[in-house]
Residue, then its C-alpha position, 0 to 999 in steps of 0.5 A: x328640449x331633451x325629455x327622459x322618459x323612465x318607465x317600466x310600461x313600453x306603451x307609455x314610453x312610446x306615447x310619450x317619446x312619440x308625443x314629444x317628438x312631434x312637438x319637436x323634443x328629443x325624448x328617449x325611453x329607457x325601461x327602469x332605474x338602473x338604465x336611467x343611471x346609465x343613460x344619465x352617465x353620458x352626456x348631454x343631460x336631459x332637461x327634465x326627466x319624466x319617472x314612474x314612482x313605481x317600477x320592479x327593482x329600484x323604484x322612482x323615488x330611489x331614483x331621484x333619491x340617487x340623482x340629488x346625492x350626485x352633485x351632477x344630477x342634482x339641479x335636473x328637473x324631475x317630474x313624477x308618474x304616480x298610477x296610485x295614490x301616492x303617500x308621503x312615505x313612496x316620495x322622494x323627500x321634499x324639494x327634489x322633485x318639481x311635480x306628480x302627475x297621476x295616471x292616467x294624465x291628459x298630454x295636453x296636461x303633462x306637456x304644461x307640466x313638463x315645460x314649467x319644470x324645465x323653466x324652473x316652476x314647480x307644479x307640486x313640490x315635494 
């Protein structure tokens, strides 16, 4: 599985490329929103990709805002970071994201979480 990891923090980007890499996933880090554009510009695309809600410039939610109106980014699974208690207003809207995990997050729980938006399951609809 190809796993995109979208955080401004380089401690978790590197837990969790080195946690999914050790499960045999390839997993790339980039830093913030507009690298993640970037990223998701070349192919091939990620099968799920893991977004802080909160990051400088263009948060999370705009994020996936951006990829739901681009029919080619549309169907990949998102799952949400959120370090706070999220409110319906910091969400992207309803149905464009698959699940939020809230920091901090146990692997072994993010990991079930990450597989079942691959497979098409929905921890927590938006």
């Amino acid at each position: 599985m190809r796993i995109a990891v979208v955080d401004d923090s380089p401690g978790i980007g590197l837990v969790l490329t080195r946690y999914f890499a050790r499960l045999g996933h390839t997993c790339e880090h980039v830093p913030d929103a507009t690298a993640a554009l970037r990223m998701l510009e070349r192919p091939p695309l990620p099968d799920v990709m893991l977004i802080d809600l909160m990051m400088p410039g263009m948060s999370g939610a705009d994020l996936v805002r951006e990829m739901r109106r681009r029919s080619d980014l549309a169907k990949v699974p998102v799952v949400l970071l959120s370090g706070y208690a999220s409110t319906a207003e910091e969400l992207p809207p309803q149905g464009t994201f698959n699940a939020v995990v809230a920091k901090p997050f146990e692997l072994e729980e993010l990991r079930g979480v990450v597989e079942g938006a691959a497979a098409g399951r929905s921890a927590l609809r938006g």
